[in-house]
DRENDO-1510 file (C-alpha; in Angstrom, 1 decimal, always signed):
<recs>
REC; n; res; u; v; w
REC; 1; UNK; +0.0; +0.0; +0.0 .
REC; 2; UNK; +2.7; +2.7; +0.3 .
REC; 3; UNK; +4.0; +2.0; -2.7 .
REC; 4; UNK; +0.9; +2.6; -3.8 .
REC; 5; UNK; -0.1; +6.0; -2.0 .
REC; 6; UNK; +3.7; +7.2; -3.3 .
REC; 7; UNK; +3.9; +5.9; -6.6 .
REC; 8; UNK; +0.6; +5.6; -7.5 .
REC; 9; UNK; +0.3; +2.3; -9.3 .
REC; 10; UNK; -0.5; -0.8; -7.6 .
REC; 11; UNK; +2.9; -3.2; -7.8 .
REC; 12; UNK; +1.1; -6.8; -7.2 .
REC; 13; UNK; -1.3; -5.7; -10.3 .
REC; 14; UNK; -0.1; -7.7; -14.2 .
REC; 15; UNK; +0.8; -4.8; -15.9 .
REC; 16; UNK; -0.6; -6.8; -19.1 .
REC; 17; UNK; -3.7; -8.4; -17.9 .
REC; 18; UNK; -4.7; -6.8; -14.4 .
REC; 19; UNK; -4.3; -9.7; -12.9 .
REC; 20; UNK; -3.9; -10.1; -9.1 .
REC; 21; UNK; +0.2; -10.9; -8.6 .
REC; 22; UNK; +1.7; -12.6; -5.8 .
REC; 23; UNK; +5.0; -12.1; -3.6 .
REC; 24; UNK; +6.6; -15.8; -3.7 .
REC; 25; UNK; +10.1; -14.9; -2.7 .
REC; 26; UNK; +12.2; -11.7; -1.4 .
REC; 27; UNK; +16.1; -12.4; -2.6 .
REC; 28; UNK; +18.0; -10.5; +0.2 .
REC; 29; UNK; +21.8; -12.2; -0.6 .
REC; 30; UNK; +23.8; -9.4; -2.2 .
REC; 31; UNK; +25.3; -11.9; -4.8 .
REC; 32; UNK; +22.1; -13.8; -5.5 .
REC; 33; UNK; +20.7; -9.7; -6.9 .
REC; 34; UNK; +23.4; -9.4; -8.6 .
REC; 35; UNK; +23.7; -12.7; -10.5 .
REC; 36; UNK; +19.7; -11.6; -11.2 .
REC; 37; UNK; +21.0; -8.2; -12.2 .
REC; 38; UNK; +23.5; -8.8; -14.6 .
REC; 39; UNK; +21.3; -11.6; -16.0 .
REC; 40; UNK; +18.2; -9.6; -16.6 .
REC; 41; UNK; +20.7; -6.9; -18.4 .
REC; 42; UNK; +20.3; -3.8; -15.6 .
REC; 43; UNK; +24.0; -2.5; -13.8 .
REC; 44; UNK; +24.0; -4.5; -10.7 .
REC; 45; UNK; +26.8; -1.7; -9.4 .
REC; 46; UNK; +24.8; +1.3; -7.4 .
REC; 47; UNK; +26.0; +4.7; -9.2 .
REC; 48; UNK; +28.8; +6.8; -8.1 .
REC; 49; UNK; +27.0; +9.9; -5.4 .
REC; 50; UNK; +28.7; +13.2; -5.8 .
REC; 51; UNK; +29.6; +15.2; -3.1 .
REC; 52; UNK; +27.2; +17.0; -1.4 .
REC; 53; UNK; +27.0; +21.3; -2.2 .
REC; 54; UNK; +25.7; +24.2; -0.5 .
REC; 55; UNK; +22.6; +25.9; -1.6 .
REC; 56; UNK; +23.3; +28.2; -4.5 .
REC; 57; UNK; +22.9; +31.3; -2.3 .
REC; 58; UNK; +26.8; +30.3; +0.2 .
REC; 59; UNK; +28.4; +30.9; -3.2 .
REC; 60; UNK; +27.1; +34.7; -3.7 .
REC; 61; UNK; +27.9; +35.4; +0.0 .
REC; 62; UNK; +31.3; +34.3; -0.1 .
REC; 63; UNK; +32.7; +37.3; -1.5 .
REC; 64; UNK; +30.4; +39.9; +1.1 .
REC; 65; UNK; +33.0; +41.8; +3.2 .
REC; 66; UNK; +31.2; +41.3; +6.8 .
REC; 67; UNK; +32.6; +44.5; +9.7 .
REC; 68; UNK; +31.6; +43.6; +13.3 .
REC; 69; UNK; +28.7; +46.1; +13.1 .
REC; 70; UNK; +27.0; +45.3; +9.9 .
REC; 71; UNK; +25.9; +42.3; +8.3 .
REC; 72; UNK; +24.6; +41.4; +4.8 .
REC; 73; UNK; +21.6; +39.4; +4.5 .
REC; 74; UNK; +21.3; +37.6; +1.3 .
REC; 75; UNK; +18.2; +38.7; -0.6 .
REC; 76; UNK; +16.5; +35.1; +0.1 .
REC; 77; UNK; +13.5; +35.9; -2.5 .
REC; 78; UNK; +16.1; +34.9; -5.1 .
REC; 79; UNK; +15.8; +31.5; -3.5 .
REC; 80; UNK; +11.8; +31.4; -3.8 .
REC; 81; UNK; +10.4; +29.1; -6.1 .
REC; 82; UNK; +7.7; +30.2; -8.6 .
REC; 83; UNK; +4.1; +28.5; -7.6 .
REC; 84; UNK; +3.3; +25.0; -10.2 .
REC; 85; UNK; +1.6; +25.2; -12.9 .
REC; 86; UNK; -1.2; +23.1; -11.7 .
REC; 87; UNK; -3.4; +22.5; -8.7 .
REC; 88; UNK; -1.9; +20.6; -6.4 .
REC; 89; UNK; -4.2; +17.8; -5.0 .
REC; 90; UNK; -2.5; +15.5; -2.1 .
REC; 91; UNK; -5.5; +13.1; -1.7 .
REC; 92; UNK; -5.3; +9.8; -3.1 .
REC; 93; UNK; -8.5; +7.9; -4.0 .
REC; 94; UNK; -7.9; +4.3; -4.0 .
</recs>
């Protein structure tokens, strides 16, 4: 069910017929997934994470002279994000 509620699509449904699936194993053994991996044809090695960054904003304050008395607030409505296109509707009818 919270696959369900995130995704939206039911994952035990046959994506050809609409059948009712079944679970009838979970493979937890790290070289069993990958022997199923690289069999199936998908990279069975998780992809390389970058380095985590500061928000865009650290960058343009780098280079604000600060004096003990006065401080420079960025301008923080260049971080605001424009409201979506659409109507935003959170519930889920199932």
């Amino acid at each position: 069910m919270l696959i369900a509620r995130i995704y939206e699509v039911f994952p035990l449904l046959c994506p050809l017929c609409g059948g009712q699936m079944r679970l009838i194993a979970f493979v937890t053994e790290g070289r069993q997934i990958r022997r199923i991996l690289d069999h199936i044809g998908v990279d069975s090695e998780p992809p390389h994470i970058a380095p985590a960054r500061g928000p865009p904003l650290w960058d343009d304050c780098g280079d604000a002279q600060m004096d003990d008395e006065l401080q420079i607030e960025p301008d923080w409505d260049l971080a605001a994000q424009p409201a979506p296109d659409f109507e935003v509707d959170q519930r889920i009818n199932w």
